[in-house]
C-alpha positions, 0 to 999 in steps of 0.5 A: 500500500502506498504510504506516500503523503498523498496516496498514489492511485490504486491499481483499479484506477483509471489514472493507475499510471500517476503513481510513483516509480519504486523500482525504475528499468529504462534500460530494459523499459519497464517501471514498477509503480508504487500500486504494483502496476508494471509498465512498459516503455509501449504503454502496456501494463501487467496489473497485480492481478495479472491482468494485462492493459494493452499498450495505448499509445496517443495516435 
């Protein structure tokens, strides 16, 4: 659970994305979110349920 001052959004959210990196992987493009929301550098996420959130790039 976040223990920020302002809590991060939860991983059910629909701004899931504006939680804070904990563990940061540009290299190998990928950020683990204080929610446990795994992004990828393609916009894609793998939720902590292990549902997955197909990459949704702007057009």
């Amino acid at each position: 659970m976040c223990r920020h001052t302002q809590p991060c959004p939860t991983a059910e959210s629909p701004d899931r994305e504006g939680a804070a990196v904990v563990a940061g992987h540009p290299e190998q493009g990928w950020s683990l979110l204080c929610n446990a929301v795994l992004i990828s550098e393609d916009t894609g996420e793998l939720l902590p349920d292990g549902r997955t959130v197909a990459p949704h790039r702007p057009v």
